[in-house]
NUTIKE-556169 format. One record per residue: residue number from 1; x, y, z of N, C-alpha, C, O, CB in turn. Coordinates in steps of 0.2 Angstrom, whole numbers, m for minus. Glycine has a CB too. Example, Ala and Ser with C-alpha at 12.3 -4.5 7.8 and 13.67 -1.06 7.14 Angstrom:
BEGIN
SITE   n n.east n.north  n.up ca.east ca.north ca.up c.east c.north  c.up o.east o.north  o.up cb.east cb.north cb.up
SITE   1     66     m28    39      62      m22    39     66     m16    39     71     m17    42      57      m22    45
SITE   2     64     m11    35      68       m5    36     64       0    39     67       6    40      70       m3    29
# end
This chain:
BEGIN
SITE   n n.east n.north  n.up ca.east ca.north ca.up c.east c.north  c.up o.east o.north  o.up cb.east cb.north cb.up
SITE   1      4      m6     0       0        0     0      4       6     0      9       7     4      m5        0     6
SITE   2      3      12    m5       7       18    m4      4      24    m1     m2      26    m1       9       21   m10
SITE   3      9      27     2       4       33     6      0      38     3      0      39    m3       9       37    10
SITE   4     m2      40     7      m9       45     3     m3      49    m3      3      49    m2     m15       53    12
SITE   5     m6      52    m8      m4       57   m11      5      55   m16      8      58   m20      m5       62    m5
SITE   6      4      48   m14      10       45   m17      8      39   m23      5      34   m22      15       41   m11
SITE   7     11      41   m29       8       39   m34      9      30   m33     15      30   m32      12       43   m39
SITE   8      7      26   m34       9       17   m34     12      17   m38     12      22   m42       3       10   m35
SITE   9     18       9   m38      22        9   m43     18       7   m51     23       4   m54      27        5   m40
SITE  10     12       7   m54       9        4   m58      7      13   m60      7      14   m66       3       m2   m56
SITE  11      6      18   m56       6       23   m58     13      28   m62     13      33   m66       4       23   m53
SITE  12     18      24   m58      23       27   m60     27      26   m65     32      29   m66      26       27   m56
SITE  13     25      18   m68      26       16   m73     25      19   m80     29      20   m85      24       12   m71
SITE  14     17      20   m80      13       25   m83     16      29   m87     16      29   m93      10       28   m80
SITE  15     18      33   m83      22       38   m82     30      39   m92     35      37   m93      26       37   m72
SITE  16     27      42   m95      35       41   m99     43      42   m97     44      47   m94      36       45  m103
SITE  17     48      38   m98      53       38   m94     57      41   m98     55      39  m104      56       33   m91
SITE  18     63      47   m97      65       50  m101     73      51   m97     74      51   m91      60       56  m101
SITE  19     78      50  m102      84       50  m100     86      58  m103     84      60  m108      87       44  m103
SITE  20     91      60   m98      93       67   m99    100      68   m99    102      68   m93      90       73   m96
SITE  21    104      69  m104     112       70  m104    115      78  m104    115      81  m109     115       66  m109
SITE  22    117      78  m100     120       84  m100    127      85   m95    127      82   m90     114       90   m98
SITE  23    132      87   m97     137       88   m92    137      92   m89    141      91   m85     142       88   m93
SITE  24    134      98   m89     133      104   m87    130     103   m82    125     101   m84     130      109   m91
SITE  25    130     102   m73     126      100   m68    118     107   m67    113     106   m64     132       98   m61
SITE  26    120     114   m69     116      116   m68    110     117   m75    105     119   m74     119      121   m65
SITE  27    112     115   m80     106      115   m86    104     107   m84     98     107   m83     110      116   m96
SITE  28    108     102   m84     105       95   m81    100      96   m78     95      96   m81     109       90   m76
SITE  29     99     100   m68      95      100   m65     87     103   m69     81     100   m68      98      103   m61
SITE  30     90     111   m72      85      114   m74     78     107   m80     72     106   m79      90      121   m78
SITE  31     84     105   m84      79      102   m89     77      94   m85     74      90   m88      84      101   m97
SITE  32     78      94   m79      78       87   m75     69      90   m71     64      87   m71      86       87   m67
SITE  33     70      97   m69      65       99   m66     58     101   m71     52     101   m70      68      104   m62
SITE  34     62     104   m75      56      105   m80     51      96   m82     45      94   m81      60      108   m88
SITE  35     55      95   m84      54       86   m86     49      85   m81     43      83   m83      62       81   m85
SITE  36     50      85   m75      48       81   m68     39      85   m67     34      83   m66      54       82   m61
SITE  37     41      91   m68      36       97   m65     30      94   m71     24      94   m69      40      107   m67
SITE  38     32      91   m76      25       92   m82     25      86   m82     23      84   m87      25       97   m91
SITE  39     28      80   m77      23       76   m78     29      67   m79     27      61   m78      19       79   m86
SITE  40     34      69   m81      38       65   m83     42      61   m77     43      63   m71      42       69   m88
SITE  41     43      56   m81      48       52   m75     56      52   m78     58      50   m83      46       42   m74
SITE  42     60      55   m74      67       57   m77     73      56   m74     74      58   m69      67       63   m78
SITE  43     78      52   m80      85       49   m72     89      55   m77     86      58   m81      91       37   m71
SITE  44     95      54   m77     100       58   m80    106      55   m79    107      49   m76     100       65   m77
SITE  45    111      58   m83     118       58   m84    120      61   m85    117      65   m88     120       56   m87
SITE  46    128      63   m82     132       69   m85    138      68   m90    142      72   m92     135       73   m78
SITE  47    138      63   m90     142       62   m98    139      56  m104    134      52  m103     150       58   m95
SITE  48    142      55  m108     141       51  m113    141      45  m111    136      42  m112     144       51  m117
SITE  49    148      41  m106     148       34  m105    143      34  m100    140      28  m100     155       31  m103
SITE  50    141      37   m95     135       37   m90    129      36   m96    124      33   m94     134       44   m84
SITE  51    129      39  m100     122       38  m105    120      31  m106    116      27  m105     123       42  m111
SITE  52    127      32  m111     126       22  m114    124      18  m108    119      16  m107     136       18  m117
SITE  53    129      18  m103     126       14   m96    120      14   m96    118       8   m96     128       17   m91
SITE  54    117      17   m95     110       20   m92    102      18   m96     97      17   m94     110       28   m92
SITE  55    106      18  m103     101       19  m109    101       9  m110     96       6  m111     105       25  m118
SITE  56    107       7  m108     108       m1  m108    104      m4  m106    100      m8  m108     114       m4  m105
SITE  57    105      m2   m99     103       m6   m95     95      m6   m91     92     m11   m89     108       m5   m91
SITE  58     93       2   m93      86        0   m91     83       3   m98     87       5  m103      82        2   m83
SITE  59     77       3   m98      71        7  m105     70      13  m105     69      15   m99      62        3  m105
SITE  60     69      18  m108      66       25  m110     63      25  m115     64      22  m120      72       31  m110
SITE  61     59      30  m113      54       29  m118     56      37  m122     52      40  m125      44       27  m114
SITE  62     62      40  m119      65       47  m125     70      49  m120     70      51  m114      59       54  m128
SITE  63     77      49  m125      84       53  m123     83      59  m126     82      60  m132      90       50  m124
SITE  64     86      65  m121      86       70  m122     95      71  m122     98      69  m116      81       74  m116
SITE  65     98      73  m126     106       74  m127    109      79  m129    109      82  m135     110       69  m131
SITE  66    112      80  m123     120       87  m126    124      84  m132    124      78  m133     127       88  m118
SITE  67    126      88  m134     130       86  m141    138      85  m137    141      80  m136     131       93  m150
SITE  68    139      93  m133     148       95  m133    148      92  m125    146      95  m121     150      106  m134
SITE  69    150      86  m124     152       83  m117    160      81  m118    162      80  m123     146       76  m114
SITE  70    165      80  m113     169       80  m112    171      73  m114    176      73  m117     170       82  m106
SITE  71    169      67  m113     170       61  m112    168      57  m119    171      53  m121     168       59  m106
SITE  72    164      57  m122     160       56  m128    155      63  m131    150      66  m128     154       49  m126
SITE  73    157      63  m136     150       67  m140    143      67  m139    143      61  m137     149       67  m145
SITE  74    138      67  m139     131       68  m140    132      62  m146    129      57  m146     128       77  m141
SITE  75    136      65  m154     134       62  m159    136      54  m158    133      49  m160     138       65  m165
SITE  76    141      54  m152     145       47  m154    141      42  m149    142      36  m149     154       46  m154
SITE  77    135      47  m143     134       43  m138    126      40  m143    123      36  m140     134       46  m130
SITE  78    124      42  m147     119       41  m151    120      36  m155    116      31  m155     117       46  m155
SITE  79    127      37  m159     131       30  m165    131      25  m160    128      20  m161     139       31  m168
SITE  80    135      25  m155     134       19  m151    127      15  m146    126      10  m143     139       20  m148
SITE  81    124      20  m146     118       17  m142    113      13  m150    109       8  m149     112       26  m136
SITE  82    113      16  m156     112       14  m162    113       7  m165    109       4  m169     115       19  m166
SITE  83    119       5  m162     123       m3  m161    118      m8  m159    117     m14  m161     130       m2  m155
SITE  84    116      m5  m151     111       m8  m146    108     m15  m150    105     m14  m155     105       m3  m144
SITE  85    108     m20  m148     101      m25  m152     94     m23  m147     88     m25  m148     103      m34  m151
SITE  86     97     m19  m142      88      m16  m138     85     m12  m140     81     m10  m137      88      m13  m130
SITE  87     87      m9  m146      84       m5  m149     84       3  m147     87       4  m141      80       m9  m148
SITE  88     82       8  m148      83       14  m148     76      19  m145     71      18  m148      86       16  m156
SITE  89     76      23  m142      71       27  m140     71      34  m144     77      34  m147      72       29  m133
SITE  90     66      38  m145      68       45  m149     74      46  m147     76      44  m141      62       53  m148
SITE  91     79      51  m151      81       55  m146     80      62  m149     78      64  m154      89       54  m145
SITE  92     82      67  m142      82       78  m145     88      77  m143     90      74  m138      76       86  m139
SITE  93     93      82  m148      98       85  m146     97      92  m143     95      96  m147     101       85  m150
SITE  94     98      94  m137      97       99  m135    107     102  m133    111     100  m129      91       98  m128
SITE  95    105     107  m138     115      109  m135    115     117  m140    112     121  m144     124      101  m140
SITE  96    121     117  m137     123      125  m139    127     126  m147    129     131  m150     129      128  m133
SITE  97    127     119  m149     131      120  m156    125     121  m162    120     117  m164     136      112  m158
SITE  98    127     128  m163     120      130  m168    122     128  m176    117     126  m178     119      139  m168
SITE  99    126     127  m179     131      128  m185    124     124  m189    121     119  m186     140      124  m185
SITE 100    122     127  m196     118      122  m200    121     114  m200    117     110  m199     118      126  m208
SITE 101    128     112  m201     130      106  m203    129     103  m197    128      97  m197     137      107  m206
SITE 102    130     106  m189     129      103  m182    123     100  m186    122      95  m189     128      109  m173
SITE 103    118     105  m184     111      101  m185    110      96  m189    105      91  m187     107      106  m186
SITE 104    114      96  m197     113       94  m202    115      84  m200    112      78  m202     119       99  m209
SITE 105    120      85  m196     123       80  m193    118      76  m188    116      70  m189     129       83  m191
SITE 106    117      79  m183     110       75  m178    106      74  m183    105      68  m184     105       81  m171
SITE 107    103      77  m187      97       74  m190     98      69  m194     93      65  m196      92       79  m193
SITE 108    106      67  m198     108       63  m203    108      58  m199    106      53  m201     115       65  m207
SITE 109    111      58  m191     112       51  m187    104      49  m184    104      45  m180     117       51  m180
SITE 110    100      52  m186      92       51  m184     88      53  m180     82      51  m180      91       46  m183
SITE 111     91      59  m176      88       62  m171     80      65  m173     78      66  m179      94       68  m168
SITE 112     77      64  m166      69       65  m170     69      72  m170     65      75  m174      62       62  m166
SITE 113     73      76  m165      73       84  m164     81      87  m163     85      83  m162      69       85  m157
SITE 114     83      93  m164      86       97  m164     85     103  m161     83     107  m165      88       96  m168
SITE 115     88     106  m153      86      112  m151     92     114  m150     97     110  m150      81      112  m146
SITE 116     90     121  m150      96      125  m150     96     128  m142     90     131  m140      97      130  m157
SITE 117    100     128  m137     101      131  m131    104     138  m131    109     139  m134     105      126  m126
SITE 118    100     143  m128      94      142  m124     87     141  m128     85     143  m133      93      149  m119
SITE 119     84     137  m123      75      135  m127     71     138  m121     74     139  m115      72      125  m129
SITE 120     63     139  m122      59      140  m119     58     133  m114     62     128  m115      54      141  m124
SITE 121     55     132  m109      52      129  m107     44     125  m113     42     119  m114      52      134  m102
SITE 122     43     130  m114      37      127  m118     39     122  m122     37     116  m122      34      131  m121
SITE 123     44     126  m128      47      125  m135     50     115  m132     49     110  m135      55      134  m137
SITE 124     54     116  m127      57      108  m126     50     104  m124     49      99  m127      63      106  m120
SITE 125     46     106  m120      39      102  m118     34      99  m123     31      93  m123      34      107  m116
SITE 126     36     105  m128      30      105  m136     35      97  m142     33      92  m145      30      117  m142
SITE 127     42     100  m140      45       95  m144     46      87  m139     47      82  m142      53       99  m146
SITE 128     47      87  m134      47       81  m131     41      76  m131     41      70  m132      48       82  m123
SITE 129     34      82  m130      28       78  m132     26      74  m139     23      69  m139      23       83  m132
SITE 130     30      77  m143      27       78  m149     33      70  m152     31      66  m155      29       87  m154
SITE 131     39      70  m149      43       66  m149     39      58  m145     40      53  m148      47       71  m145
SITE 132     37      59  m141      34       53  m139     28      50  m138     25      46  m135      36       54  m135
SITE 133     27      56  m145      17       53  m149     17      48  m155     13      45  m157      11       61  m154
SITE 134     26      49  m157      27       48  m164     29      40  m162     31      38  m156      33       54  m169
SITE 135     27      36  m169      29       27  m166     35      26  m166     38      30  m170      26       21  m170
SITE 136     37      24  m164      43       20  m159     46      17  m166     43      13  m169      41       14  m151
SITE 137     54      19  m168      59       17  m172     56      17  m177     50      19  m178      63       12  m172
SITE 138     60      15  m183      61       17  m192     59       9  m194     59       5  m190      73       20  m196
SITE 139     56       9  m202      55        4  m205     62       2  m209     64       6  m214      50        6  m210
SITE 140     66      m4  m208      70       m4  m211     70      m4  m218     65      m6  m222      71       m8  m210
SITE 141     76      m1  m222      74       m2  m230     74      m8  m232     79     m11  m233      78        1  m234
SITE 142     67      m9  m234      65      m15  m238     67     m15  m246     65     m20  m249      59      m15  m238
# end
């Protein structure tokens, strides 16, 4: 039994699980809290090998990723979670590399979004939603 006003674990399930990478610990929090505030269930990472780790080992139903991290890229923690035989969740790149070719590049490795920091509050809400209405991975070419 859970205490008054505490959600059961069938409740919390429910819930979409959302992975967030950022090395930056104060943009982490912020987009940690936003995430949480509207609804979401959310672990984090502050580097790329903590990503892969994380993204391995349990299910998300959407990674949210920094491109510029110290230890792996954003691009190469995507190529390699891409490897996975578990298969892949959306991902958003959310980072500060604006350049047309940056972007040209996330969306060539498959990313479902590309934001540029700083974003609204809303603007990632609207794209995370929108992100986890659309069906789950690509039709192989047949």
């Amino acid at each position: 039994m859970t205490e008054p006003g505490m959600p059961s674990a069938s409740e919390t399930r429910d819930r979409p699980r959302i992975l967030v990478v950022d090395d930056d610990p104060d943009t982490l929090g912020l987009i940690q809290l936003t995430l949480q505030t509207a609804g979401f269930e959310v672990d984090t990472a502050a580097n790329g090998t903590q990503a892969i780790d994380r993204a391995t080992q349990d299910h998300y139903d959407l990674i949210v990723l920094d491109v510029m991290m110290p230890d792996l890229s954003g691009f190469e923690v995507l190529r390699r979670l891409q490897a996975e035989p578990s298969g892949l969740p959306p991902v958003i790149f959310l980072t500060a590399k604006a350049r047309p070719e940056d972007r040209q590049a996330g969306e060539s490795l498959g990313a479902t979004a590309y934001l540029i920091k700083p974003t609204t509050r809303g603007q990632l809400l609207d794209i995370v939603r929108e992100a986890l209405a659309k069906p789950a991975g690509k039709d192989a070419p047949g």
